[in-house]
C-alpha positions as CSV (number, residue, x, y, z in Angstrom):
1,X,128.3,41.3,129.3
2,X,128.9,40.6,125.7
3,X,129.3,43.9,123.7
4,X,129.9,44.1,120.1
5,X,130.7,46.8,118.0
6,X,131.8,46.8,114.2
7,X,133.9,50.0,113.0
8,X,135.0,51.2,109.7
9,X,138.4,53.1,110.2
10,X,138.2,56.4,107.7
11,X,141.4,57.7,106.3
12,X,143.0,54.2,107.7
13,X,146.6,54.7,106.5
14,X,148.7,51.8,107.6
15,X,146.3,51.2,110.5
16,X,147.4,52.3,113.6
17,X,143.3,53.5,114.8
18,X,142.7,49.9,113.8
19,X,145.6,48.0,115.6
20,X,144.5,50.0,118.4
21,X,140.6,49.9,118.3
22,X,141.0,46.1,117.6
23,X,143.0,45.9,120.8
24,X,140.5,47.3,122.6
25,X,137.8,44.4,121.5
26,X,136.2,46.9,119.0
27,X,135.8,44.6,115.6
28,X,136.9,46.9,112.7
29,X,135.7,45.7,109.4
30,X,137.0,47.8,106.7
31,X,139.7,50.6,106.1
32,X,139.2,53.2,103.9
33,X,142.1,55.5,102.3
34,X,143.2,56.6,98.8
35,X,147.3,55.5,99.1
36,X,147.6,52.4,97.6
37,X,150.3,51.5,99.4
38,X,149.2,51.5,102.9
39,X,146.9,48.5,101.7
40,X,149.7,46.0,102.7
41,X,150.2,46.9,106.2
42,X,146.9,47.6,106.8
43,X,145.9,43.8,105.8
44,X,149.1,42.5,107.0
45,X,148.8,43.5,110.4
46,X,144.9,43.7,110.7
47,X,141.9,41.3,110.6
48,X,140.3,43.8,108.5
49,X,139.6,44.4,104.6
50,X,141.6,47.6,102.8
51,X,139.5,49.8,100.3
52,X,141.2,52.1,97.9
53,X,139.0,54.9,97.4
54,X,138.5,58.7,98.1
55,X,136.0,59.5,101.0
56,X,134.4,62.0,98.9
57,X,133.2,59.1,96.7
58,X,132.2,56.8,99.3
59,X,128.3,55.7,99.7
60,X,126.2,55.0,102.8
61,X,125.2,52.0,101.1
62,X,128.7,50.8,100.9
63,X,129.1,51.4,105.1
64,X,126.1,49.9,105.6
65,X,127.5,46.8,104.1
66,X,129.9,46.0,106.5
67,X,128.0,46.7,109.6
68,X,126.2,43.7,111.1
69,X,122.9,44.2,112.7
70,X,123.4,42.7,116.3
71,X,126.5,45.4,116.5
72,X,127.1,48.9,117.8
73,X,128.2,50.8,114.7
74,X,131.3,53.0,115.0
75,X,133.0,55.6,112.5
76,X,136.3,56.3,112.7
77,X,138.4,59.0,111.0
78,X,141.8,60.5,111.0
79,X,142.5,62.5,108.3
80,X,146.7,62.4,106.9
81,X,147.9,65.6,108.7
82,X,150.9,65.1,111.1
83,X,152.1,68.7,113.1
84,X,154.6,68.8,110.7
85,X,152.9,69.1,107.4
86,X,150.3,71.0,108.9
87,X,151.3,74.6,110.2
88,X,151.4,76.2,107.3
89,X,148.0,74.5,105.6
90,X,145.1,75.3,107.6
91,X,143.7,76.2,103.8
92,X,144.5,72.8,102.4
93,X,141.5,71.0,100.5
94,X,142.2,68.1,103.3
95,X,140.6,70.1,105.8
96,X,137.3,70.2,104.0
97,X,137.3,66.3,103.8
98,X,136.0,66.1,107.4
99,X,133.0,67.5,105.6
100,X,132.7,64.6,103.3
101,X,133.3,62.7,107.1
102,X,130.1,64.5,108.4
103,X,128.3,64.0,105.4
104,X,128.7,60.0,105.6
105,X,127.9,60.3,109.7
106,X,124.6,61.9,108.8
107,X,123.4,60.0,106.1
108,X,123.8,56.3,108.3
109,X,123.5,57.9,111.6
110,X,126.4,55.0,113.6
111,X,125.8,54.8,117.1
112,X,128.9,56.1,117.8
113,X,131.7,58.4,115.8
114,X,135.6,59.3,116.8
115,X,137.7,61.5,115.0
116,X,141.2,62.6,115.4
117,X,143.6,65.0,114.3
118,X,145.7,67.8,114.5
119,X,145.1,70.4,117.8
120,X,145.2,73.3,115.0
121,X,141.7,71.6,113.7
122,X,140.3,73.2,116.9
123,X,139.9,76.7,115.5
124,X,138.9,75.7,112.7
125,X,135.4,77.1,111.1
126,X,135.1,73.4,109.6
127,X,135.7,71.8,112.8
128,X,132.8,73.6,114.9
129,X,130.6,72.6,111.4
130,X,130.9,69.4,112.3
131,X,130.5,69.4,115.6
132,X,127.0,71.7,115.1
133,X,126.0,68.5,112.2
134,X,126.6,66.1,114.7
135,X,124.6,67.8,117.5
136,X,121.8,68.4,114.9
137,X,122.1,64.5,114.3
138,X,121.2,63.8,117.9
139,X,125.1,63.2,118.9
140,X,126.7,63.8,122.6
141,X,130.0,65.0,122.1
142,X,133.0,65.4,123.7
143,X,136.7,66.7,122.6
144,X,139.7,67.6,123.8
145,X,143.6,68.1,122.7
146,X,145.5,65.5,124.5
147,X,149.5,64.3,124.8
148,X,149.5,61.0,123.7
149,X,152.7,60.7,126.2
150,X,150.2,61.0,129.2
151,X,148.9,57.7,127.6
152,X,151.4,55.6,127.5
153,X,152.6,56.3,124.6
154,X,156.8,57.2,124.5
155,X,156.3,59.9,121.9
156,X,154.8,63.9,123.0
157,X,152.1,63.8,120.7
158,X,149.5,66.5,121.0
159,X,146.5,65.5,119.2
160,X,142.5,66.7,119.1
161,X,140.6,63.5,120.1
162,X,136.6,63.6,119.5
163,X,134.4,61.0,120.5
164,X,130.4,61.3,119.7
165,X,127.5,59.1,121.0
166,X,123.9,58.7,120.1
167,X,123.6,56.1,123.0
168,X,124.4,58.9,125.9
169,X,127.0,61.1,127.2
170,X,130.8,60.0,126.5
171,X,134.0,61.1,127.3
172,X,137.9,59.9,126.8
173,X,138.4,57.9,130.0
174,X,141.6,59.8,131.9
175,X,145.5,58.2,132.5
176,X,144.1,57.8,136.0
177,X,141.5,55.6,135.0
178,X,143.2,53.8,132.5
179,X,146.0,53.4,135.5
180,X,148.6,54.4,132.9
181,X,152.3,54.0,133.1
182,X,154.3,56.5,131.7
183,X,156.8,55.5,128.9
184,X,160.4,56.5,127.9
185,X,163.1,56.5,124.9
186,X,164.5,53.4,127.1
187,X,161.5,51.6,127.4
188,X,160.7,51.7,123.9
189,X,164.0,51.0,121.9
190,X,166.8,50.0,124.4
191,X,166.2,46.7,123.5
192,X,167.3,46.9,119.8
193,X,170.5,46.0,118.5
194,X,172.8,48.9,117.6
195,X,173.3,49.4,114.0
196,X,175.6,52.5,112.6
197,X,174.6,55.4,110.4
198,X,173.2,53.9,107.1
199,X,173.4,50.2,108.3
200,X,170.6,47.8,108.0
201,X,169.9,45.4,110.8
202,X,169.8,42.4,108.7
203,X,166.9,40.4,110.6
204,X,164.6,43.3,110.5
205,X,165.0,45.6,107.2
206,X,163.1,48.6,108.8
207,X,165.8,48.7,111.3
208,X,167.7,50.8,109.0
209,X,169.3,54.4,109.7
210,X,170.1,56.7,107.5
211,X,173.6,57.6,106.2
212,X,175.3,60.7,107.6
213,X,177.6,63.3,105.6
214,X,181.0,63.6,107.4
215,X,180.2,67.2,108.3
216,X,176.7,65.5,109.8
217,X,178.9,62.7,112.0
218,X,180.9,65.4,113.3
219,X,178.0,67.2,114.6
220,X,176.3,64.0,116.1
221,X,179.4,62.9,117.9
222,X,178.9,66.5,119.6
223,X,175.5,66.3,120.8
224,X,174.6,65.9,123.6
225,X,170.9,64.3,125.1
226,X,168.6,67.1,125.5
227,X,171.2,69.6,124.0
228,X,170.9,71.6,121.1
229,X,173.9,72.7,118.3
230,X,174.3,75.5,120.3
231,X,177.1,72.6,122.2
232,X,179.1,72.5,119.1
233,X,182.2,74.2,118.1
234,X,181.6,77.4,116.3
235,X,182.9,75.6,113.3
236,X,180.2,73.2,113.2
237,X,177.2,75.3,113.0
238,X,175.1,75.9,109.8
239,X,175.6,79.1,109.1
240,X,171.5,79.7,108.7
241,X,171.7,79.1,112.6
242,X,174.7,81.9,113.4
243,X,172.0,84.7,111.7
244,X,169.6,86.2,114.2
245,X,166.5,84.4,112.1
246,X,167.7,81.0,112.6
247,X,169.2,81.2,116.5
248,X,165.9,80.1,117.7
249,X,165.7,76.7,116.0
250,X,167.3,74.8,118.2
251,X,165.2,72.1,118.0
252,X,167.0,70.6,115.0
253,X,170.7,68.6,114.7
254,X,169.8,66.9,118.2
255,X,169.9,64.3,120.5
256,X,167.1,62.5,121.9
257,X,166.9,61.4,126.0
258,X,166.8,58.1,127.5
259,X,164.6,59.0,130.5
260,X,162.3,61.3,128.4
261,X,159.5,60.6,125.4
262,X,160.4,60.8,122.4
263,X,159.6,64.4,120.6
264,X,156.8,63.6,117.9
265,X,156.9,61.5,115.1
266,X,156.5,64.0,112.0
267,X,157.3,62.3,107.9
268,X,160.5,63.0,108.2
269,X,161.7,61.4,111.4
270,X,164.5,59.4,109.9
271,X,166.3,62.2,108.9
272,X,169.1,63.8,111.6
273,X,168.4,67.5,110.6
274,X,165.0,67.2,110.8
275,X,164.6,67.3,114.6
276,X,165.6,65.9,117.7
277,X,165.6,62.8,116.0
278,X,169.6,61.8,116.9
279,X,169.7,58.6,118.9
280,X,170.5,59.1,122.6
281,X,173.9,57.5,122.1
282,X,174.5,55.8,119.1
283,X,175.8,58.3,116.6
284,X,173.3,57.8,113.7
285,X,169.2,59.6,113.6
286,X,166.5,56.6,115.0
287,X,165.6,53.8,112.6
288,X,162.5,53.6,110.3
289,X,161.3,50.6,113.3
290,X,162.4,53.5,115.7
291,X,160.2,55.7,114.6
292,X,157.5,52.9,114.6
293,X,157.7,52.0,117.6
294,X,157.5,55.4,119.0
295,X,154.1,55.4,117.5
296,X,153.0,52.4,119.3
297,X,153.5,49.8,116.7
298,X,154.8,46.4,117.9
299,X,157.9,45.6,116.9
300,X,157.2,42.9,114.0
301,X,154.8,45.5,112.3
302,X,155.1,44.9,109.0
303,X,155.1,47.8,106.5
304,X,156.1,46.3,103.2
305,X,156.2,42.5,101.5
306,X,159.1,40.5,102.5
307,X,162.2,41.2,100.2
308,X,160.5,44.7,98.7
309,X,162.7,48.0,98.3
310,X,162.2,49.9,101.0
311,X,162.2,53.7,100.4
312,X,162.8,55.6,103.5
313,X,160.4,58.8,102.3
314,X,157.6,56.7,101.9
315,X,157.6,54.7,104.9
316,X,158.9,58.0,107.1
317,X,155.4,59.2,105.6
318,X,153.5,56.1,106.0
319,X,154.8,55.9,109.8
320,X,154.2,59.9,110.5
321,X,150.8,60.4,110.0
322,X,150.0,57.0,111.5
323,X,147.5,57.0,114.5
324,X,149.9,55.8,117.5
325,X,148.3,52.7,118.2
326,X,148.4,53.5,122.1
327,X,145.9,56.3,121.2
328,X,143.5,54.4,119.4
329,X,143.1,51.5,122.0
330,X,142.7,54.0,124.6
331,X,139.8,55.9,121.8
332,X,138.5,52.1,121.7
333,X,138.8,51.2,125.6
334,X,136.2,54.5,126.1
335,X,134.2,53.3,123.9
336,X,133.6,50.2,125.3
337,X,133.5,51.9,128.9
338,X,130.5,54.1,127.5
339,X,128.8,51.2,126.0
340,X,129.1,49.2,129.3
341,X,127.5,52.0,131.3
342,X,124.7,52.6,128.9
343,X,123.9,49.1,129.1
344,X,124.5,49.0,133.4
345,X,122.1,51.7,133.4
346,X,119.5,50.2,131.4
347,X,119.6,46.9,133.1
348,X,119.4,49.1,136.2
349,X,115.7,50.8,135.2
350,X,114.0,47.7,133.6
């Protein structure tokens, strides 16, 4: 049973709905996003065309374009919110854009719509808008928040996954089904060559790690895996972590675990203080590739033109509010489940 289906990837970033999507056998056609430089490694990586524009400017006309008639039509959208940006801007204009999403789903009616996003989108009023447009559009629906670690993925990465039909009822197929095998730290980046704080792996540029004060090196080299700067000296602790308001942030200054998932991916990954981003045992915070490759991108991902600066902010960004990959094949592998059973069921009744 040969079953096509087109997509355009909304908000496509660097790609990581598309790498995944395309993995799945969905054929995405075009990505749409208004950073200019995610147009690279979106093209780079994907057999797909880049478009730098702002949904809200977007025309059905222009969709319609790259949707061939024999196909299934899919649209895809994750807006640029990671956990960490998010918390304290659930009044951001951002969240309004998934407005300018439903507005595009209603005027070409696809077959079949995903989104994906943060879990705090939930309880949003401009979340159940669009799921009461998309009902009103003739759309089953299902959503859920789930851990992308439960996936396959070696990150914990909570996110809301949607997935909408016109063709019949649809839902995320399970780990179960999927016969998933969980991943680790270890599986993901035991593999790479060590490197020290602020060294660059000269065969792969993005296997860089940030440079460490001498105050910082002291605190790595007394972190443990899984352990928190509450296992330093006393003389080691910041002293907004000795006052009562900052005891509970123990999250921060640590050590990731080899037998564990990585904590999630948020813009600032590459940076030691951030969060538990210290390698297990290597006294330096994870790599830009790291960090990657915790979201599901292969390991020769490329981010940037050979030889080009590479400026750790804006590729921590570029790889934090990235899709993991894993996520999007397994969004693509439904789809492609739901399609098959609509189609079973009609050959069934003819």
């Amino acid at each position: 049973m040969n079953i096509k289906v087109d997509a355009i990837d909304l908000f496509c970033g660097v790609g990581g709905l598309t790498y995944g999507l395309q993995k799945s056998g969905i054929d995405v056609k075009l990505g749409i996003d208004i950073e200019a430089a995610c147009k690279y490694p979106f093209e780079a990586n994907n057999n797909a065309k880049f478009l730098l524009k702002s949904v809200e400017k977007i025309t059905t006309g222009e969709l319609q374009h790259h949707f061939t008639q024999d196909s299934y039509q899919l649209l895809a959208g994750c807006q640029t919110f990671s956990n960490y940006n998010a918390k304290a801007r659930l009044t951001d204009d951002r969240w309004w854009l998934l407005l300018q999403f439903s507005r595009l789903v209603e005027e070409s009616l696809p077959d079949l719509v995903t989104m994906e996003n943060v879990p705090g989108l939930i309880k949003q009023g401009v979340f159940a808008e669009f799921v009461k447009q998309l009902k009103q559009n003739g759309y089953n629906i299902s959503y859920k928040i789930v851990n992308s670690a439960d996936y396959g993925l070696p990150q914990s990465r909570k996110r809301l996954v949607l997935l909408a039909s016109r063709l019949g009822v649809i839902s995320l197929l399970t780990p179960a089904e999927l016969d998933i095998k969980l991943q680790t730290v270890k599986d993901a980046i035991s593999m790479l060559p060590p490197i020290q704080d602020g060294e660059i792996y000269p065969a792969d540029p993005l296997h860089q790690s940030a440079a460490l004060s001498p105050l910082n090196k002291l605190r790595i080299k007394k972190s443990k895996p899984g352990g928190t700067w509450k296992d330093w000296p006393q003389k080691l602790v910041a002293e907004c972590h000795k006052k009562n308001s900052g005891k509970s942030y123990v999250g921060v200054y640590a050590r990731m675990e080899w037998n564990k998932p990585s904590p999630t991916m948020t813009t600032q990954f590459f940076g030691f203080g951030n969060g538990r981003f210290g390698h297990p045992e290597q006294d330096r915070a994870i790599s830009l590739r790291e960090g990657a490759i915790f979201q599901g991108f292969p390991i020769d991902y490329k981010f940037l033109p050979e030889g080009e600066r590479i400026f750790k902010g804006s590729i921590g960004k570029m790889i934090g509010n990235a899709v993991p990959v894993k996520l999007g094949e397994v969004i693509g592998k439904s789809i492609m489940a739901h399609i098959k059973d609509i189609q079973s069921l009609k050959s069934s009744t003819s």
